[in-house]
VEXDREN-2710 file (C-alpha; in Angstrom, 1 decimal):
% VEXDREN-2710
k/r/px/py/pz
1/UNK/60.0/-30.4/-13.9
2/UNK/63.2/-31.2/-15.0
3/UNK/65.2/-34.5/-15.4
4/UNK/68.9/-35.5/-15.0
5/UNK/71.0/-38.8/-15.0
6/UNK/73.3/-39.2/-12.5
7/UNK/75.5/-42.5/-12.9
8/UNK/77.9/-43.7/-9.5
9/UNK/81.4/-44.6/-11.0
10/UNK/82.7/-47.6/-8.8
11/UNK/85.0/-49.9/-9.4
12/UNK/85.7/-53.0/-6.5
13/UNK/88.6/-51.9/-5.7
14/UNK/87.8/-48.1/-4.9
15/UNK/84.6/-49.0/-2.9
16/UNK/86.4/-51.6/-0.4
17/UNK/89.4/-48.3/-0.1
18/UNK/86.9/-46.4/0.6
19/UNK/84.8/-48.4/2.6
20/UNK/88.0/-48.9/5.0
21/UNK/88.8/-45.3/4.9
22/UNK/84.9/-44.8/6.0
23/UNK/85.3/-47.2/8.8
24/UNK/88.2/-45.5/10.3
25/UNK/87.1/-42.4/10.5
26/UNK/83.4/-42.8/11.5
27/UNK/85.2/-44.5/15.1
28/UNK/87.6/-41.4/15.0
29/UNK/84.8/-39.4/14.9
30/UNK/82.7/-41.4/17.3
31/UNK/85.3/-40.6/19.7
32/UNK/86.0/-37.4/18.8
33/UNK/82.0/-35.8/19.3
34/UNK/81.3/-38.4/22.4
35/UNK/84.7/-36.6/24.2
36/UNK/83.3/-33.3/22.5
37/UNK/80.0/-34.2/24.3
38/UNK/80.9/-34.7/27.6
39/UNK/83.2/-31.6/27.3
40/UNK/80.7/-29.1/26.6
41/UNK/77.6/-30.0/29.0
42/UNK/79.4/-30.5/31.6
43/UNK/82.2/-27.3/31.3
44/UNK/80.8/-25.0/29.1
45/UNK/77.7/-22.2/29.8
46/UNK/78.6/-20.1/26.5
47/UNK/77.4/-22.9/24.0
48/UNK/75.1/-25.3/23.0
49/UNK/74.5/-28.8/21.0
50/UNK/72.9/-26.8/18.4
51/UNK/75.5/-25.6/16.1
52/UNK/76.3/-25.2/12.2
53/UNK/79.0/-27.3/11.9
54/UNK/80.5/-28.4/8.9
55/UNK/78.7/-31.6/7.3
56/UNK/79.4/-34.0/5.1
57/UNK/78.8/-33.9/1.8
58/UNK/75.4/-35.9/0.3
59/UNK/76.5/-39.4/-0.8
60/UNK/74.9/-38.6/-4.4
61/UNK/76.6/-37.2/-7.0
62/UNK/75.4/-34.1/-8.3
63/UNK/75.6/-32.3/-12.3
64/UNK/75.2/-29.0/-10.5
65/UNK/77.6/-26.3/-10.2
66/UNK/78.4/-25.6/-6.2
67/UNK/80.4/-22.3/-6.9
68/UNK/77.7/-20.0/-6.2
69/UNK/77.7/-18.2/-2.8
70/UNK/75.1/-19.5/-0.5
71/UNK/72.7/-17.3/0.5
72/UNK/73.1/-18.0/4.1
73/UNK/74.8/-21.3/5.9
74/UNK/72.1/-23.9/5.5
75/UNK/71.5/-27.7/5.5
76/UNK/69.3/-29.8/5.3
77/UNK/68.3/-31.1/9.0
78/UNK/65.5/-33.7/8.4
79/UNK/63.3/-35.7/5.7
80/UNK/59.9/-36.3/6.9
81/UNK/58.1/-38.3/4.5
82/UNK/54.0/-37.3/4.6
83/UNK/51.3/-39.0/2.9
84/UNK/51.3/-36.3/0.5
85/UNK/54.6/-34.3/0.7
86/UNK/57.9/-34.4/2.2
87/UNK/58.9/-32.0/4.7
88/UNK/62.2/-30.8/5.1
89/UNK/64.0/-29.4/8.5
90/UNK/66.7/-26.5/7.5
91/UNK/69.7/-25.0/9.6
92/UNK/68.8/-21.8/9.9
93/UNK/65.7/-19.9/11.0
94/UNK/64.9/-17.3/7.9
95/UNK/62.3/-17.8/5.6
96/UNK/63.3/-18.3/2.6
97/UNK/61.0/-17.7/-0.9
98/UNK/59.5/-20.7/-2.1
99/UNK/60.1/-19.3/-5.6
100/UNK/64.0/-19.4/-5.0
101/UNK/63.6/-23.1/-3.9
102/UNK/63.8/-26.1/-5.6
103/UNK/63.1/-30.0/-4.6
104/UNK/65.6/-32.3/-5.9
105/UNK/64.4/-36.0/-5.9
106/UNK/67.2/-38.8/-6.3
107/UNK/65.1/-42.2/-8.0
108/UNK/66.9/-45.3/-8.8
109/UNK/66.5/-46.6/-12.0
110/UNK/69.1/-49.7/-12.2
111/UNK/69.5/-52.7/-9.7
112/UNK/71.3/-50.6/-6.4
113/UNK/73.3/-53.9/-6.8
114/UNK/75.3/-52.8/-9.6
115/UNK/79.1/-51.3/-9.9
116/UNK/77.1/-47.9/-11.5
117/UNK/73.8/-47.5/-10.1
118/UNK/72.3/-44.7/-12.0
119/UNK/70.1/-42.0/-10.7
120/UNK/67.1/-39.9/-11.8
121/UNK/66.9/-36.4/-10.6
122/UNK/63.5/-34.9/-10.9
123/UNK/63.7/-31.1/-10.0
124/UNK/60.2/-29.7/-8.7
125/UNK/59.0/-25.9/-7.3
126/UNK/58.8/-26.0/-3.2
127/UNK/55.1/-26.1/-1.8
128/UNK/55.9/-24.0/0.7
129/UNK/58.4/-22.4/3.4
130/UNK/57.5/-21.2/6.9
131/UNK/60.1/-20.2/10.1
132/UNK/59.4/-23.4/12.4
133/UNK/61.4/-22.7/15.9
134/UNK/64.7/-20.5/16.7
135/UNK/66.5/-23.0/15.3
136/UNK/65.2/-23.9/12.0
137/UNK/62.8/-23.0/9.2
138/UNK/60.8/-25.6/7.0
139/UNK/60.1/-26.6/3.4
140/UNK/57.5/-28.7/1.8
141/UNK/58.3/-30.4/-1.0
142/UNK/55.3/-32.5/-2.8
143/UNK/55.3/-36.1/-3.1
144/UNK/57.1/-38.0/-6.3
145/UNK/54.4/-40.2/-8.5
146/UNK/57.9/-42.6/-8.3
147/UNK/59.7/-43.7/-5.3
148/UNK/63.0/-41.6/-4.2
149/UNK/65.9/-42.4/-1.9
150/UNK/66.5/-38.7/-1.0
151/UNK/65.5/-35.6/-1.9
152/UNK/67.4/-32.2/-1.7
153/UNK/67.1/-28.5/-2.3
154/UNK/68.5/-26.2/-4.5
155/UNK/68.7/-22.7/-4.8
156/UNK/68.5/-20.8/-7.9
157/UNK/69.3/-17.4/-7.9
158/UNK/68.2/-15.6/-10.5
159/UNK/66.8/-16.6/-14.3
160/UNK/69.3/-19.2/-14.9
161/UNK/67.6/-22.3/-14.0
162/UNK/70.4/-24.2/-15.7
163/UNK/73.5/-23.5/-12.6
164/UNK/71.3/-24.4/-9.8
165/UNK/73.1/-25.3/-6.6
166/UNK/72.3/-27.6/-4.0
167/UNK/72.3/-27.2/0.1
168/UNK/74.4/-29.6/1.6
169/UNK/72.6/-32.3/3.3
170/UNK/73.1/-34.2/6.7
171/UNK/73.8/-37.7/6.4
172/UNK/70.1/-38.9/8.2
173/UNK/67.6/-41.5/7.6
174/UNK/64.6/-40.1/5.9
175/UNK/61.9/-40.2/8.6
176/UNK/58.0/-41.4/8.3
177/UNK/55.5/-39.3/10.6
178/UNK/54.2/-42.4/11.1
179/UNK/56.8/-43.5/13.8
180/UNK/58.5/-40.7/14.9
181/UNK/59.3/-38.2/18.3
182/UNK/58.5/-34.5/16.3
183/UNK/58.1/-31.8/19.3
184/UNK/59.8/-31.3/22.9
185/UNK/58.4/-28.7/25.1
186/UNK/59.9/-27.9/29.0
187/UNK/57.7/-28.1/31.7
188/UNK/59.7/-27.3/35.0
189/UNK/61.4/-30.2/36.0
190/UNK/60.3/-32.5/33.1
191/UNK/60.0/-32.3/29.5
192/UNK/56.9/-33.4/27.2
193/UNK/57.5/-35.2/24.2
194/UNK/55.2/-35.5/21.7
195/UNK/55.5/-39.0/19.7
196/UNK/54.0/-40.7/16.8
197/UNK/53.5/-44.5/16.6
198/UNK/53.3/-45.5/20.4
199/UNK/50.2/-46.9/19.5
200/UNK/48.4/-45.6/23.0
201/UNK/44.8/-45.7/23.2
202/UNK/43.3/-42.7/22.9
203/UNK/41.2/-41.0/25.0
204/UNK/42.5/-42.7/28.0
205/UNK/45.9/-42.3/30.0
206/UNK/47.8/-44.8/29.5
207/UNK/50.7/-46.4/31.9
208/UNK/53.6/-44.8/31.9
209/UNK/56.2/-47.0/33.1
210/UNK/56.2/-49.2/30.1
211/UNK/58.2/-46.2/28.4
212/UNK/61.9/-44.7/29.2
213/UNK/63.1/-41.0/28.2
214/UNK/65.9/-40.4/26.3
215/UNK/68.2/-37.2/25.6
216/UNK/71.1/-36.4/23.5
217/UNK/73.0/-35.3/20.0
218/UNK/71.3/-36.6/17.2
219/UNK/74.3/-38.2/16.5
220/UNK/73.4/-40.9/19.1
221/UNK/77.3/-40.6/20.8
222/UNK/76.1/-40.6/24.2
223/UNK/72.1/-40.6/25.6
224/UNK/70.6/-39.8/29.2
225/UNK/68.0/-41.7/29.7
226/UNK/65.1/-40.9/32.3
227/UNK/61.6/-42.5/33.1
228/UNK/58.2/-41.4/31.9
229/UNK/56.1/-39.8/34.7
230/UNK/52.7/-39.4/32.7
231/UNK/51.6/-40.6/29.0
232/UNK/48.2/-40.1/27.1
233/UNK/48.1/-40.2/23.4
234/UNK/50.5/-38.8/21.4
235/UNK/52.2/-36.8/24.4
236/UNK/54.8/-38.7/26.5
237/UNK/56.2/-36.4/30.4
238/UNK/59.8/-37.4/31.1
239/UNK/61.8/-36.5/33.9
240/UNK/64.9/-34.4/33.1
241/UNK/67.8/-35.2/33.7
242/UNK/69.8/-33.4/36.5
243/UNK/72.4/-32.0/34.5
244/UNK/69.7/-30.3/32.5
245/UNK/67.6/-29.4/35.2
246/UNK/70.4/-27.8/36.8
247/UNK/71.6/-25.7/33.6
248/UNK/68.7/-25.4/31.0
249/UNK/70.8/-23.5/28.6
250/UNK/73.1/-26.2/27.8
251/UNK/70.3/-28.3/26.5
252/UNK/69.7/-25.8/23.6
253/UNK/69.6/-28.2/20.4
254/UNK/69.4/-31.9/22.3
255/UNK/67.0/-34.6/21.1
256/UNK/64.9/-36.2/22.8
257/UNK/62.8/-39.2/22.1
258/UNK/61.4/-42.0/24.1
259/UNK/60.9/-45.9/23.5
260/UNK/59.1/-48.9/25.3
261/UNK/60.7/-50.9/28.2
262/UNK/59.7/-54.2/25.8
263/UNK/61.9/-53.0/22.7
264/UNK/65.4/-51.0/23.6
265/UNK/65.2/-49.2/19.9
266/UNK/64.4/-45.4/20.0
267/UNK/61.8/-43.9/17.9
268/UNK/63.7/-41.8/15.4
269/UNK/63.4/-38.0/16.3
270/UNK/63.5/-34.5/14.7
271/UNK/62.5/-33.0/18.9
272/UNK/64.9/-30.7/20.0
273/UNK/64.6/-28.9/23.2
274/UNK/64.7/-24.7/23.3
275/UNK/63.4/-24.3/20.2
276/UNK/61.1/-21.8/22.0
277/UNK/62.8/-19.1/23.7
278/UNK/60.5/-18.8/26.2
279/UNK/61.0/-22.1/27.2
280/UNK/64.7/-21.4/28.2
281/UNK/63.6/-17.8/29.7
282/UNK/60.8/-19.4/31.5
283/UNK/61.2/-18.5/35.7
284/UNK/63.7/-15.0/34.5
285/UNK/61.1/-12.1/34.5
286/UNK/58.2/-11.9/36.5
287/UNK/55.2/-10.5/35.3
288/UNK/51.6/-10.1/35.5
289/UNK/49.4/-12.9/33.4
290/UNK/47.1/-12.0/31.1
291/UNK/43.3/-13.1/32.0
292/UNK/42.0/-14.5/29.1
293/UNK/43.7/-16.4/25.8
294/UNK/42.4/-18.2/22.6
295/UNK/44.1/-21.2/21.1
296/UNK/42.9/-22.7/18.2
297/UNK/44.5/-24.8/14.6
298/UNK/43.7/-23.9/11.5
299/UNK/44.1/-25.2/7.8
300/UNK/43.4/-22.0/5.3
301/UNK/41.2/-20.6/7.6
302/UNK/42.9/-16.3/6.2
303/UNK/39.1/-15.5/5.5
304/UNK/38.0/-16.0/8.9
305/UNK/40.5/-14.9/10.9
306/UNK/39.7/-11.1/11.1
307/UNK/36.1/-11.2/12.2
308/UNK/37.4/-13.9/14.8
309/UNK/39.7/-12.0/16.2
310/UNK/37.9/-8.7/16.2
311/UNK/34.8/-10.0/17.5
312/UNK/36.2/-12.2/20.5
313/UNK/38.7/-8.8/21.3
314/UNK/35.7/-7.0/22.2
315/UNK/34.5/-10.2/24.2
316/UNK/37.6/-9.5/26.1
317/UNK/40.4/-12.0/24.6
318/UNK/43.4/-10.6/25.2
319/UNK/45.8/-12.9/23.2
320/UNK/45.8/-15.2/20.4
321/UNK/47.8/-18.8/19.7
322/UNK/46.8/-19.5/15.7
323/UNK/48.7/-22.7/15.8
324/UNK/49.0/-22.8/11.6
325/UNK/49.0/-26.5/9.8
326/UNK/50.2/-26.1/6.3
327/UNK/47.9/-23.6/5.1
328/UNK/48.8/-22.1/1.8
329/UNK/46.1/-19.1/1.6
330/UNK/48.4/-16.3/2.8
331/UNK/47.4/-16.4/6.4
332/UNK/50.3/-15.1/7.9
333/UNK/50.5/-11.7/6.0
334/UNK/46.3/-11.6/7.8
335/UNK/48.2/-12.2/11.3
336/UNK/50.3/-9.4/10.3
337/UNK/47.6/-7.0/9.5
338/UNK/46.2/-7.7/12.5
339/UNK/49.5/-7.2/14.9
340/UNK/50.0/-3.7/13.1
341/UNK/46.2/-3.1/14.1
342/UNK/47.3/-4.1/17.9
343/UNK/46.0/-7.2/18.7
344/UNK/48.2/-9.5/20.1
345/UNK/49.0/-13.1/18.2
346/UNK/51.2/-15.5/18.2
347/UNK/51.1/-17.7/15.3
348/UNK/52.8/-20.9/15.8
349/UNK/53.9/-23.2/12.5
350/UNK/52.6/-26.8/13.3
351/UNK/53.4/-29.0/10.3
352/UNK/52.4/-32.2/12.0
353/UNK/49.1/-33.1/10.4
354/UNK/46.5/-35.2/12.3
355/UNK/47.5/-34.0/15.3
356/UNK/44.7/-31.4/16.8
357/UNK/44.7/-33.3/20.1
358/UNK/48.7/-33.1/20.8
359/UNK/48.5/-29.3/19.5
360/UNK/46.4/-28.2/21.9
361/UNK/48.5/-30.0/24.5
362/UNK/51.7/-28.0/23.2
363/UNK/49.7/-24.9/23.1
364/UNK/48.6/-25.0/27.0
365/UNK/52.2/-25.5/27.8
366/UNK/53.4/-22.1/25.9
367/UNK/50.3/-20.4/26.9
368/UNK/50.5/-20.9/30.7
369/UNK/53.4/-18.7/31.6
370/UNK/51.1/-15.8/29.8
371/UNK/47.9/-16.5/30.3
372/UNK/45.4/-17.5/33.4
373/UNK/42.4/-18.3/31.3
374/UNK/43.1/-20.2/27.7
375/UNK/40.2/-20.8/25.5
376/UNK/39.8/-23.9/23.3
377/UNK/37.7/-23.2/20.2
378/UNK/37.6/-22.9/16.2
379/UNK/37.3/-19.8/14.2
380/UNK/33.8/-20.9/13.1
381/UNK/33.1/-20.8/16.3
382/UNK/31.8/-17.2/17.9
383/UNK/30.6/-17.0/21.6
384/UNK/27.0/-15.7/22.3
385/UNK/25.6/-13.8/25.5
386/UNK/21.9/-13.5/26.6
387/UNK/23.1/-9.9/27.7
388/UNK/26.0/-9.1/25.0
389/UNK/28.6/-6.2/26.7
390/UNK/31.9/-5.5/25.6
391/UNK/34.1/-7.7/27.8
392/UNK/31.8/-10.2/28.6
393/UNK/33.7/-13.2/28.5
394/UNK/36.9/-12.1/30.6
395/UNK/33.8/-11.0/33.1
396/UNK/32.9/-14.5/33.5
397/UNK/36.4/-16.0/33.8
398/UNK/37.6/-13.3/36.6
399/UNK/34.9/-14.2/38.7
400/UNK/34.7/-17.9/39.4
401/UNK/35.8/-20.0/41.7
402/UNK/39.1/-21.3/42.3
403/UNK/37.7/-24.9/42.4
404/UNK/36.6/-24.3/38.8
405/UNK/39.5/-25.3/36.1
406/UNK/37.3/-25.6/33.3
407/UNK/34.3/-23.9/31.6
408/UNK/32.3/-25.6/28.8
409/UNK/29.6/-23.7/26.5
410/UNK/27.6/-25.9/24.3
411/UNK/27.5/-25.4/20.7
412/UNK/24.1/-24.6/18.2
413/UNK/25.2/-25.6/15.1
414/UNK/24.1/-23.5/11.8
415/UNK/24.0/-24.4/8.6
416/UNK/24.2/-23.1/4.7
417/UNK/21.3/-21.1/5.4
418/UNK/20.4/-20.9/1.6
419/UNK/23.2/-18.9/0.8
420/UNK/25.4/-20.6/-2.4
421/UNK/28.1/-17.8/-2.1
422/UNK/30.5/-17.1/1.1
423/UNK/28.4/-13.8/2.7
424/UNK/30.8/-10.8/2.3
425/UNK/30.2/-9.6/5.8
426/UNK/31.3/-12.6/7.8
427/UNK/30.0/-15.9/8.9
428/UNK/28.3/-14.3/11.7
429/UNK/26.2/-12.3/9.9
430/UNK/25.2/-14.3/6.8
431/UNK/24.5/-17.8/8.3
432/UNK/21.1/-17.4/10.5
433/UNK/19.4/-20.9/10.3
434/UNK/20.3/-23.6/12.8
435/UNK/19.8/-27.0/14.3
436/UNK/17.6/-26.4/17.3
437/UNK/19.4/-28.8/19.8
438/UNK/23.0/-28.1/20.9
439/UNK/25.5/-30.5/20.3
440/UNK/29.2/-31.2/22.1
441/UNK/30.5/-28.1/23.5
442/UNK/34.1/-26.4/24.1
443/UNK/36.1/-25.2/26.6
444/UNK/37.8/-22.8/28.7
445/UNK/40.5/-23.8/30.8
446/UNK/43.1/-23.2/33.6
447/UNK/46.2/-24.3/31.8
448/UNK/48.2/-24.6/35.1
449/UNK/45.2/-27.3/36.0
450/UNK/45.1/-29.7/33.8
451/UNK/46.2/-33.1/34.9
452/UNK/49.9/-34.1/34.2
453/UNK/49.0/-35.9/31.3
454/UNK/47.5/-33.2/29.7
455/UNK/44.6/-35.0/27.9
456/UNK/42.1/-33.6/25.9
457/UNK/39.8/-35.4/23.5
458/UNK/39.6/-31.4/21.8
459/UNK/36.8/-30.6/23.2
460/UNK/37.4/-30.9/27.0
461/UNK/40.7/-31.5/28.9
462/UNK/41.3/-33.8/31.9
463/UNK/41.7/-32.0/34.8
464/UNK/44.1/-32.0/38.2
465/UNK/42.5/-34.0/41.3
466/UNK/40.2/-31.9/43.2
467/UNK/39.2/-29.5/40.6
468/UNK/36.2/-29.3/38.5
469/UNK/34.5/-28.0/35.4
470/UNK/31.6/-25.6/35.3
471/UNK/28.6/-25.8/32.7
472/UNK/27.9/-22.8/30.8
473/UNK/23.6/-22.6/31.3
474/UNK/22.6/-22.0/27.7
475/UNK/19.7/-19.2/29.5
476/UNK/23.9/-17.1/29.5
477/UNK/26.0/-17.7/27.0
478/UNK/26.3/-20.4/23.7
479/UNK/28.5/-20.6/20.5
480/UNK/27.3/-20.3/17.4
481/UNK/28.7/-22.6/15.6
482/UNK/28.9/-22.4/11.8
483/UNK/29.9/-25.8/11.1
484/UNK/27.9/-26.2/8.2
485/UNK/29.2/-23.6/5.2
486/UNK/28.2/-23.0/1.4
487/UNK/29.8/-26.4/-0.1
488/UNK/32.5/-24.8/-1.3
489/UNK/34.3/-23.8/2.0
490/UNK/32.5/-27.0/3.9
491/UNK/33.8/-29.7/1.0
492/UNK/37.6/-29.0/2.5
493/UNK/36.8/-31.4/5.5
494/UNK/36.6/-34.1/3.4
495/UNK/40.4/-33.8/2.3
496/UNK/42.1/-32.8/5.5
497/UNK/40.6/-33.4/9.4
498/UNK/43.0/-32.2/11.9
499/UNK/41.9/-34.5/14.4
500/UNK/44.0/-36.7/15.5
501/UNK/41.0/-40.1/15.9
502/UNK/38.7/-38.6/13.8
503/UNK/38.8/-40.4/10.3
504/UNK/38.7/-38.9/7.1
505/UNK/35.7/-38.4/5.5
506/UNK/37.1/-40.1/2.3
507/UNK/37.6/-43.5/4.0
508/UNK/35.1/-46.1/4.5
509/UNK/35.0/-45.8/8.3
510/UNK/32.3/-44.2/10.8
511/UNK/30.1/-43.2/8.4
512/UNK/27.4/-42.8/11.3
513/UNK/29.6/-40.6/13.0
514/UNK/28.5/-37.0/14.9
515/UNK/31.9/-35.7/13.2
516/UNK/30.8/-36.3/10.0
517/UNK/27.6/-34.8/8.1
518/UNK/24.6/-36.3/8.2
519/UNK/23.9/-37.9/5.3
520/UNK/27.0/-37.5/3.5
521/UNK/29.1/-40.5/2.0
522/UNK/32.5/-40.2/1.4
523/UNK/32.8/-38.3/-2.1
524/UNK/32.8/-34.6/-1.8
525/UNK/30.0/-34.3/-4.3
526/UNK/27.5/-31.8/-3.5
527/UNK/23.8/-32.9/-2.4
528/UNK/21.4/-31.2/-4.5
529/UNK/19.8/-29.6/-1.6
530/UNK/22.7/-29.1/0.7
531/UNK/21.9/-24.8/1.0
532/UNK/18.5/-25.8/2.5
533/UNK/19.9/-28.6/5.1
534/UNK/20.8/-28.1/9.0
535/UNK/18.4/-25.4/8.7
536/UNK/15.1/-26.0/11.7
537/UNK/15.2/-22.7/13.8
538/UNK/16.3/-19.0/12.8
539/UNK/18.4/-17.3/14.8
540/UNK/19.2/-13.7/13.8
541/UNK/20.3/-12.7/17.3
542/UNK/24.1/-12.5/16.9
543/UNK/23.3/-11.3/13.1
544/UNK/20.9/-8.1/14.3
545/UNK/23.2/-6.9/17.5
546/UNK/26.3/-6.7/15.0
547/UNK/24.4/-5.0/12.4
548/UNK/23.6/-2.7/15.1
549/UNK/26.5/-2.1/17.3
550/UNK/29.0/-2.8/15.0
551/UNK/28.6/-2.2/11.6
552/UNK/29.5/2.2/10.2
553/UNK/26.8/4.2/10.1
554/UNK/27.3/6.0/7.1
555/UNK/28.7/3.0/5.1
556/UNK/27.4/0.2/6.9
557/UNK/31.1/-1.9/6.9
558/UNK/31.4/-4.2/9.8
559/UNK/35.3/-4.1/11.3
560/UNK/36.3/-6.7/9.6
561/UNK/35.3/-5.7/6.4
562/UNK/36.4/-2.4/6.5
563/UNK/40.0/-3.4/7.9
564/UNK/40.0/-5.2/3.8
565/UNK/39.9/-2.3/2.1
END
């Protein structure tokens, strides 16, 4: 980590020239985009609101050289401050090293008050990078022991870490997740928002006329506003406006946010609409659906990935959305191994942390265009037939009927089963002692079913009028669920939940809890007997049909294992 001071040179007479000289030409270009506005949604089909124009320059000074050729044209979009890290929105869509990336942090250190304010400027490695939508790529940058009032990125090219340069950055507020609109998906004629800080109850849908729509540049020139059709949690439907509905392609880039009819302000926004190009392409090809999907979120989850995959392939899932929050363990290059092996999987970069529920809402949107059948469940999770057959659970879900939207399997939850070490060949060989009732379940579902809202409490989802949900009998099928791991790989829950109304485990709060462990407080500190707990019935029936229908004969590798080699 590096430090630099930066001091602001202004005397009284430059700041009220310039502040004049600012005045003027923010209303010039006020004008000039809200004319530019009208211009190109209403006459043009070729372009869109999404475009790298030039920006201006940060309003910090900066001691580093700006000569160097930029890689690519990039900016900094957005600032989203995190309990733990800042995440940044860039310009452009590559992925970008996270070696090559720097985070520059600008910290006051005189009264702002002052002719000369003078800046810190800590310089720190980026967390992490990821490609986000078809517009931009993100960076996470980790959280300042000191308080910041912006915070940049550099690029340094090369071993001289003394000529860094810095990306330009937009002039926008930094944002707090807390209170903000941070995804936009299409849905026919409406548009589903997906909001932080409306404060709805959850569980429940909530009434949707106390909130209004709104669309437009993120420079705020000119808005559309619409009402709210449906609202439940942190997901907000909003009618679209006409000129949108009538040319899709020229809303490529627009914000959209919403606010409450009680308070005119707009939650601040990073949403833009078309980010996924199937959501502009959606109604252009026809084409047959595939029968059954998985969706599930994951947190450096690369270890269990391939025996999930494999294993539910042969069960007959057909296609995978891994929607991916902030893990750092590598996971995409194990999506990428298995894509070259042919399975099919989309993984899907979801920075938005405690926000399971709203994920799952986004992913039944994207998946509904694909798929008929979309399965909601974790990869600890591993179905179980009475009468296992390749292509068992695509059986199931082509043959119901078409009153049925929603199938839910109950869950037997395992435990450490005295192991102390993760078992080489996979969870569902080496974990074979369980709780003897089932507890909660997950589901299956008909993503063009589900009510408007598109509630879910995980789990379940709430359904359209006049369709119903259909009980897996145990005496078929269950999921084994191997909730409770060697402490090692269990311990993580108590430092990130994805859930959006499930506490952490570290706060004082519903200790009794079913999604907490049983007698666990809220210190990850290991109970001396934790390998022998959750352990009152063994079950070696998914353990002894792998063994022997999956595993090599000659040297005994299971799929998974031998696809690590």
């Amino acid at each position: 980590m590096s430090i630099t001071h930066i001091v602001m040179d202004s005397s009284p007479d430059q700041t009220r020239k310039r502040n004049q000289n600012q005045t003027l030409a923010q209303k010039s270009l006020f004008l000039y985009f809200s004319f530019l506005f009208f211009l190109l949604f209403f006459s043009s089909s070729h372009h869109s609101f999404y475009s790298h124009t030039s920006l201006q320059p940060s309003a910090f000074a900066t001691p580093y050289s700006t000569t160097t050729k930029l890689p690519v044209s990039l900016y900094v979009h957005d600032r989203i401050l995190f309990p733990d890290h800042v995440l940044l929105t860039l310009s452009n869509p590559q992925v970008f090293p996270p070696h090559k990336l720097h985070c520059l942090y600008y910290i006051l250190i005189n009264n702002p008050a002052l002719s000369n304010p003078v800046y810190d400027v800590l310089v720190r490695p980026v967390l992490s990078t990821d490609r986000y939508d078809e517009f931009r790529s993100i960076a996470r940058c980790p959280l300042p022991s000191r308080n910041f009032s912006a915070v940049e990125l550099s690029w340094r090219d090369g071993d001289n870490d003394n000529q860094p340069f810095r990306f330009p950055v937009k002039p926008t507020a930094q944002h707090s997740f807390d209170m903000l609109a941070y995804e936009v998906a299409l849905d026919n004629d409406t548009a589903v928002i997906f909001v932080k800080g409306l404060n709805l109850r959850p569980h429940k849908i909530s009434n949707a006329s106390l909130l209004r729509c709104h669309f437009g540049p993120q420079n705020g020139a000119f808005w559309f506003t619409t009402k709210a059709v449906a609202a439940a949690q942190e997901v907000v439907r909003c009618e679209l406006p006409q000129s949108i509905q009538n040319n899709p392609h020229k809303a490529r880039g627009i914000s959209a946010t919403v606010s409450h009819v009680r308070d005119e302000a707009m939650i601040p926004s990073v949403a833009k609409i078309g980010g996924y190009r199937e959501e502009i392409n959606r109604g252009n090809k026809k084409k047959n659906k595939l029968e059954l999907c998985a969706c599930t979120m994951v947190w450096n989850q690369a270890r269990a990935m391939k025996e999930w995959v494999m294993y539910h392939a042969w069960l007959g899932v057909e296609k995978w959305f891994i929607y991916d929050n902030n893990s750092d363990d590598e996971i995409d290059h194990v999506v990428r191994e298995l894509e070259v092996k042919g399975y099919n999987i989309n993984r899907v970069a979801w920075p938005w942390i405690k926000s399971q529920e709203a994920g799952f809402s986004h992913c039944s949107l994207r998946a509904k265009e694909e798929c008929k059948w979309v399965g909601f469940f974790d990869v600890d999770e591993f179905f179980y037939f009475n009468e296992m057959r390749r292509n068992a659970l695509i059986s199931i879900v082509g043959n119901l009927s078409n009153s049925i939207a929603e199938i839910r399997t109950g869950c037997l939850n395992f435990g450490p089963s005295g192991l102390r070490t993760h078992p080489r060949n996979g969870v569902s060989v080496g974990y074979t002692c369980r709780l003897r009732t089932p507890e909660r379940h997950k589901s299956i579902i008909r993503p063009d079913l589900l009510h408007v809202s598109l509630l879910n409490v995980v789990h379940h989802f709430e359904l359209k009028e006049g369709f119903r949900s259909l009980n897996m009998p145990q005496s078929v099928a269950v999921i084994n669920h191997y909730k409770y791991q060697i402490w090692e790989i269990f311990k993580a829950k108590f430092f990130r939940r994805v859930a959006t109304y499930v506490v952490d485990w570290k706060e004082d709060a519903n200790i009794g809890s079913k999604d907490r462990a049983p007698g666990l407080g809220t210190e990850a500190i290991e109970p001396r007997d934790w390998r022998l707990r959750f352990c009152e019935v063994w079950d070696t029936r998914l353990r002894d049909f792998l063994l022997s229908s999956f595993a090599d004969r000659e040297t005994g590798l299971l799929p998974w294992e031998r696809s690590s080699e």
